[in-house]
C-alpha positions in Angstrom: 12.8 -5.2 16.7 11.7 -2.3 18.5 8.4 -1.5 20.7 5.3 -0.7 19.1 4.4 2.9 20.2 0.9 2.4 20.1 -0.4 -1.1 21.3 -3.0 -2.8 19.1 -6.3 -3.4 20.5 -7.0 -6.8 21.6 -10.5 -8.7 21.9 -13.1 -8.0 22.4 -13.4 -5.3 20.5 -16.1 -2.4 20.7 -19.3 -2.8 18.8 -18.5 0.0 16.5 -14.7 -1.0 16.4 -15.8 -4.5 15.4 -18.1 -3.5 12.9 -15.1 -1.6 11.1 -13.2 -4.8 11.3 -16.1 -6.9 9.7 -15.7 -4.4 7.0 -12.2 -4.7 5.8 -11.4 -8.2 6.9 -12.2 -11.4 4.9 -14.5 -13.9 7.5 -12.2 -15.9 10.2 -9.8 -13.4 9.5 -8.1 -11.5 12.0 -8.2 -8.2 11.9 -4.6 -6.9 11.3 -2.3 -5.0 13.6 -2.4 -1.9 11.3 -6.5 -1.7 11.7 -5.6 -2.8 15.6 -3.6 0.0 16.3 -5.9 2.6 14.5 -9.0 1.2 16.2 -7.4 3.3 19.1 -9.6 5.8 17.6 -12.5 4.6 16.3 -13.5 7.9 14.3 -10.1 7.7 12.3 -10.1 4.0 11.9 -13.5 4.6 10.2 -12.4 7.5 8.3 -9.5 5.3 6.9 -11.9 2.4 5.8 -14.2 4.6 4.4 -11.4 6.5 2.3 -9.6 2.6 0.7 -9.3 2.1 -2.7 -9.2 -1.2 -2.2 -12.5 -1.9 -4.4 -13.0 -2.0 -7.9 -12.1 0.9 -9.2 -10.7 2.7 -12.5 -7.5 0.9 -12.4 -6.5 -2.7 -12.1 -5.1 -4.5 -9.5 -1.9 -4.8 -11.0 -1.6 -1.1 -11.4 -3.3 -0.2 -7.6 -0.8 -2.7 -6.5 2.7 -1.0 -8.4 1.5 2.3 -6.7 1.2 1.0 -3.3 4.0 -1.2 -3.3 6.5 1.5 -4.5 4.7 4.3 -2.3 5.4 1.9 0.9 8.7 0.9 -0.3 10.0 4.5 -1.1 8.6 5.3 2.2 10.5 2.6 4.0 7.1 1.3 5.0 8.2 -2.6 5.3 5.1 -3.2 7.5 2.5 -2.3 4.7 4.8 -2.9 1.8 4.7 -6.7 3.4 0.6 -7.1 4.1 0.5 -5.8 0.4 3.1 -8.7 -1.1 1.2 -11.3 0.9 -2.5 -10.4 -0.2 -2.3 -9.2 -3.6 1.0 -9.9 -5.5 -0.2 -13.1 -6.7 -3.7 -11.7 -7.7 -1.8 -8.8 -9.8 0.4 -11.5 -11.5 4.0 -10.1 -10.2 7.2 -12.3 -10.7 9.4 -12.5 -7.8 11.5 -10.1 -9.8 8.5 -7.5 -9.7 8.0 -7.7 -5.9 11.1 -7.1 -6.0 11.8 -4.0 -7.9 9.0 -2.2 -6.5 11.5 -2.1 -3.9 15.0 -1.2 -5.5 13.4 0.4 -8.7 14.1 -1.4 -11.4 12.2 -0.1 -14.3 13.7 -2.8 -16.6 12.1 -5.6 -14.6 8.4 -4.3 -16.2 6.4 -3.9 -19.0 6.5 -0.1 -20.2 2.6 0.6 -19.1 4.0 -0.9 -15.3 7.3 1.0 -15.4 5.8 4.3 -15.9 3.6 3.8 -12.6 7.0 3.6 -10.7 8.3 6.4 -11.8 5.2 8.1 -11.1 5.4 7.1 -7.5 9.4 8.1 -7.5 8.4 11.6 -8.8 5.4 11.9 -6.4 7.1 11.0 -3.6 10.0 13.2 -4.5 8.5 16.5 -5.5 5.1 15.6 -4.6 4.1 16.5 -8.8 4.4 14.9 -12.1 6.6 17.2 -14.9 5.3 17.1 -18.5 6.8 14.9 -20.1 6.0 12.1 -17.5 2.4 13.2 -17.6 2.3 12.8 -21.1 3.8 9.4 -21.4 1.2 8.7 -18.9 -1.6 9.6 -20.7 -0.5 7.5 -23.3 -1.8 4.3 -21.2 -4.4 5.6 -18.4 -7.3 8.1 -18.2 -7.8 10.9 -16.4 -10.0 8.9 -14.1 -7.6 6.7 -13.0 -4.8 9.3 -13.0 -6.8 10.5 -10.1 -7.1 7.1 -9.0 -3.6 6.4 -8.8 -2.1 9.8 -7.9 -4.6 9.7 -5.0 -3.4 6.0 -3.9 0.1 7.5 -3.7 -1.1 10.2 -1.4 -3.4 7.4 0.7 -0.1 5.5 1.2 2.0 7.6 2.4 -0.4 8.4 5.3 -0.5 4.9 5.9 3.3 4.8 5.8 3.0 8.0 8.3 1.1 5.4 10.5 3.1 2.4 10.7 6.9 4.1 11.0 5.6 6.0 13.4 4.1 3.7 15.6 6.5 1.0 15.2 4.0 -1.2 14.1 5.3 -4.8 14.2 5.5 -7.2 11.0 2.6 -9.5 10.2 4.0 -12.9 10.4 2.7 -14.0 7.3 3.6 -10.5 5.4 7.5 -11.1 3.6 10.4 -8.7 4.2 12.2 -6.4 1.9 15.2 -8.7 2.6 13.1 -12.0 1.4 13.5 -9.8 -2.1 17.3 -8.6 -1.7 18.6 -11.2 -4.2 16.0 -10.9 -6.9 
């Protein structure tokens, strides 16, 4: 494991800093190591709270959670990909299998309304666009709301995934591996 580039804030924490934390974090929870290392500048780590889509929004959880899992995974972003598994995978209903192929793309392993928000996030993340005939089969199961929603959490993520590669950011210890899901 290598360094962390950017060392995570420890406590105390700034009033304003803490009040970001409060924000995000369930109570009694930690603030994580990704909001830790941002908090180096509070104005950003704001910004990024600010900009989640983390609430209730157009799309489910299950879908939110497809796009960010195979957004982080596609952009080698084990960190975030991890934090992800842990919080939400049971809460969007994945199989093992799932968690799984949102990191070696297997289409087969989902339901046809799942499997085309994978290869949304493959096409996004390879050509940054959608052609036609994927936008079309798309349209077929989500609105143009949450086509927004979604193409936007894509975008969101790979910042993120900017983030933690970059810094170095070290695993949660609670967060799973892409390797805990090699065998799948």
């Amino acid at each position: 494991m290598s360094t962390p580039r950017i060392q995570a804030l420890n406590p105390p924490y700034a009033d304003g800093v803490q009040q970001e934390f409060d924000r995000i974090m369930p109570p009694g929870i930690p603030p994580l190591k990704l909001f830790r290392t941002v908090g180096q500048n509070p104005r950003v780590l704001s910004r990024m709270i600010a900009g989640s889509l983390l609430d209730k929004g157009s799309i489910s959880v299950r879908a939110r959670e497809i796009m960010i899992l195979r957004t982080c995974a596609l952009c080698g972003a084990e960190y975030e990909w991890g934090v992800h598994v842990a919080a939400f995978s049971t809460k969007a209903g994945f199989t093992p299998t799932q968690v799984a192929a949102t990191v070696h793309e297997d289409t087969q392993a989902w339901p046809a309304q799942d499997s085309v928000l994978i290869r949304l996030a493959n096409a996004l993340h390879a050509t940054s666009s959608v052609d036609d005939t994927l936008w079309a089969e798309l349209k077929t199961f989500y609105t143009d709301e949450q086509l927004i929603e979604l193409v936007m959490l894509a975008g969101l993520y790979h910042a993120v995934s900017y983030i933690v590669n970059t810094t170095k950011l070290e695993l949660e210890t609670a967060a799973p591996h892409f390797d805990n899901y090699a065998n799948n």
